[in-house]
C-alpha positions in Angstrom: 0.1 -3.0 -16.9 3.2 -2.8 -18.8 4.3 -5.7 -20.4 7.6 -5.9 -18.6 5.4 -6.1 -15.2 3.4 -8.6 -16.5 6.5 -10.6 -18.0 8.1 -10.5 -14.1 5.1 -10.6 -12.2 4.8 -14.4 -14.2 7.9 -15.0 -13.6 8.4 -14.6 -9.9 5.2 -16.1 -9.0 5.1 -20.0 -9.7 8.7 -19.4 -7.6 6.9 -17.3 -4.4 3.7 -20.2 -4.7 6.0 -22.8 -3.7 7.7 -21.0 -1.4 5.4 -18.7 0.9 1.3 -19.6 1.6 -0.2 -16.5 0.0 -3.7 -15.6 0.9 -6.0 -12.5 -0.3 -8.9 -10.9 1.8 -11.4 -8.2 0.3 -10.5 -9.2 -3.5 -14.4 -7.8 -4.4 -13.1 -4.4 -2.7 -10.5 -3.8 -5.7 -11.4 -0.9 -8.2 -12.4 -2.3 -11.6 -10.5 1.1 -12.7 -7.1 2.3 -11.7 -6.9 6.2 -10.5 -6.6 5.5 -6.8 -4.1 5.8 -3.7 -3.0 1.7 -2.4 -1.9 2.2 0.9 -0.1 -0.5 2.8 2.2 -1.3 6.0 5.5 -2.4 5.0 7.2 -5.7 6.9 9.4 -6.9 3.6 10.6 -6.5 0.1 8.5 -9.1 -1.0 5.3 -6.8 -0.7 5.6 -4.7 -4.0 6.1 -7.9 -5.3 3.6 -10.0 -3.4 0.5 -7.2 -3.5 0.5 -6.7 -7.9 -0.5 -10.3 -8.1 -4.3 -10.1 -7.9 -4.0 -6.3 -9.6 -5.1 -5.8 -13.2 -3.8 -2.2 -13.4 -0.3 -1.4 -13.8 0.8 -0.2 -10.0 3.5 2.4 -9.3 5.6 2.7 -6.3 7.0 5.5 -5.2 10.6 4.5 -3.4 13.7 6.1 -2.3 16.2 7.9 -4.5 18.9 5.8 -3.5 17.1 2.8 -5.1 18.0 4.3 -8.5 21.4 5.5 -8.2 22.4 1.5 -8.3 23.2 -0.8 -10.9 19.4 -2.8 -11.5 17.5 1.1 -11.9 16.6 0.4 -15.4 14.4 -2.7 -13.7 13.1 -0.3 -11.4 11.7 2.2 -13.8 10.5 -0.7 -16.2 8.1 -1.9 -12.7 6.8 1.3 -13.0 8.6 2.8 -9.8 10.4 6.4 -9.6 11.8 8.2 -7.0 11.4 10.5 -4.4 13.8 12.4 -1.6 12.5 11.7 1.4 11.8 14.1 3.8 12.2 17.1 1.1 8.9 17.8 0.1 9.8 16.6 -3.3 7.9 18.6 -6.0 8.9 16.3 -9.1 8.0 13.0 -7.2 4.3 14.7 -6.5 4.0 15.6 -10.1 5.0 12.1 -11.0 2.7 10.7 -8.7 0.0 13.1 -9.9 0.5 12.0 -13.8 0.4 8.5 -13.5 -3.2 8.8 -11.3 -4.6 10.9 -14.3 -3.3 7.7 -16.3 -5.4 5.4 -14.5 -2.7 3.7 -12.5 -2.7 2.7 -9.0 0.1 4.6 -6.7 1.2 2.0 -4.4 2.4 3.8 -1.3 3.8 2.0 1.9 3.0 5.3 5.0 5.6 4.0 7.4 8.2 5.1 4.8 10.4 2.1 5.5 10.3 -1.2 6.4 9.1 -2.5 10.3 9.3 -5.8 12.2 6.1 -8.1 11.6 3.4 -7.2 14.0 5.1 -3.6 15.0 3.5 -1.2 12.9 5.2 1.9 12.8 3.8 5.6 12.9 2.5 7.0 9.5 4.3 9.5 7.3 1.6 12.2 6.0 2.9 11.7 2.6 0.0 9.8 1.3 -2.4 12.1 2.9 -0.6 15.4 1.3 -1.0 13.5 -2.5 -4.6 12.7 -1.8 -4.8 16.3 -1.5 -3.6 17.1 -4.0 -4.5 14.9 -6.8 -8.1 14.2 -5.5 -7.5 10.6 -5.6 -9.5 7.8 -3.8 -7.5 5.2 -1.0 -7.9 2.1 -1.1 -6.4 1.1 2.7 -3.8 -2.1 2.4 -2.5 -4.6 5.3 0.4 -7.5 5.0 1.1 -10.0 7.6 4.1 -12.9 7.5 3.8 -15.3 10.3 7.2 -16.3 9.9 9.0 -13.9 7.7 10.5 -15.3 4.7 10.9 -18.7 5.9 9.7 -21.7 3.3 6.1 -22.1 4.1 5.1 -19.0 6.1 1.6 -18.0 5.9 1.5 -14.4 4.4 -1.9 -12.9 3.9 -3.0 -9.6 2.3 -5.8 -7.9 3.4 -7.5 -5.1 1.2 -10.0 -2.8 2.9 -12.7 -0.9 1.3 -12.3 2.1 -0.8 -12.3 5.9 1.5 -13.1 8.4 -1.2 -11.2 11.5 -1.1 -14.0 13.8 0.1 -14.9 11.5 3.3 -11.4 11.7 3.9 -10.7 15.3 4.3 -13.3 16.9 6.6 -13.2 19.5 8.1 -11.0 23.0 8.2 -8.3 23.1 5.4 -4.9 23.1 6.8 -2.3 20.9 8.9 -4.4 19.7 10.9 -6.9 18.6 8.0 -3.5 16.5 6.8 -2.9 15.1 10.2 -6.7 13.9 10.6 -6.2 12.2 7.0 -3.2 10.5 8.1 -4.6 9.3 10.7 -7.4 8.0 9.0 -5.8 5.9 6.2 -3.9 4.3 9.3 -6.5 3.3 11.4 -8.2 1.6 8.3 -5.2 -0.5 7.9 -4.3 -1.5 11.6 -8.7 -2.8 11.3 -7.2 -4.5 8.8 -4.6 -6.4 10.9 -6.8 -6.2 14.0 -9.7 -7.9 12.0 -7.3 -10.7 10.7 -4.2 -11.3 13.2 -5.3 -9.2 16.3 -1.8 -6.9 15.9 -2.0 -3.5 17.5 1.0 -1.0 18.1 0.9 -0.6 22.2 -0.2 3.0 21.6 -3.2 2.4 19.8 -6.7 0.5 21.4 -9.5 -1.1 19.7 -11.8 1.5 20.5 -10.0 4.3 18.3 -10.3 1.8 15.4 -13.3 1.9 12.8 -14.1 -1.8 12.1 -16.7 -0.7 10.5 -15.2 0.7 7.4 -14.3 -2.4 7.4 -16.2 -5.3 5.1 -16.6 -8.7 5.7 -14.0 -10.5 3.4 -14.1 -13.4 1.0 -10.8 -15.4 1.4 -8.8 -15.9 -1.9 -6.1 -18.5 -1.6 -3.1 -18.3 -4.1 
């Protein structure tokens, strides 16, 4: 961790204590070593922020180009972020993504590739998939819940599910459809997540197609 992360993730945290109820589930399913794929829904700003707390490795997020085209992009590059173009099959950002695995960083990665409404979990870009592919990397599946958004004293809590190594994730025929069974994988381990903890499931998507499983028991963290 660089130290400019650790300088803002002190910082900013005494502030977010007083102001939200943060809770952590599955802390003893973190890597001890960096090198792996964080996957998580995305309901806020505050969960880059809010997920590096109980992370020892430096965590890098890869977000939109327009991000960096403003006036704070220096702070954005210092947090150990860079960008990508959406949507293009971006070349550089894979290559980024690639080189700071092989440094023993985590790749924080949000699959819904923007922001949804709490407990409306939107459909999975195959982004993450397609860099697990390519870099070999492990996934460690991620899920966020606010129970009242941003308000002063709302309950978030953040759910970390066991690690899928990268072989168990890709079975089967090489190919688009390989990707597609991936995806779909990494996405069903995080709605467990917020089945097993807030009962939230998109209306598509029932209980039985879930793998609770995969799923361990969790030992609650309060921060």
């Amino acid at each position: 961790m660089t130290w400019f992360q650790l300088l803002a993730k002190t910082l900013t945290r005494p502030f977010f204590m007083l102001w939200l109820r943060v809770r952590f589930y599955g802390l003893e399913n973190l890597p001890k070593k960096g090198g792996y794929i964080l996957c998580c829904n995305h309901n806020s700003n505050l969960d880059p922020i809010l997920l590096t707390w109980p992370l020892r490795q430096m965590i890098c997020y890869m977000a939109k180009e327009q991000l960096f085209t403003t006036p704070v992009a220096r702070i954005f590059y210092l947090l150990g972020a860079f960008p990508v173009q959406r949507g293009t099959g971006d070349t550089a950002a894979l290559d980024t993504a690639a080189q700071r695995l092989r440094q023993g960083h985590i790749l924080g990665l949000f699959p819904e590739g923007h922001r949804h409404p709490v407990g409306q979990p939107g459909r999975p870009k195959s982004g993450a998939a397609l860099i697990a592919k390519a870099t070999g990397a492990d996934v460690l599946p991620c899920a966020i819940h606010y129970t009242k958004g941003h308000r002063f004293g709302s309950r978030v809590t953040v759910c970390f599910g066991s690690l899928i190594p990268n072989d168990a994730l890709f079975e089967g025929e090489e190919g688009p459809r390989q990707i597609k069974r991936a995806t779909r994988k990494l996405w069903d381990a995080t709605l467990a997540l917020l089945e097993q903890h807030h009962g939230i499931l998109p209306p598509a998507k029932t209980p039985a197609a879930l793998k609770p499983a995969e799923v361990q028991p969790p030992i609650e963290h309060e921060s």
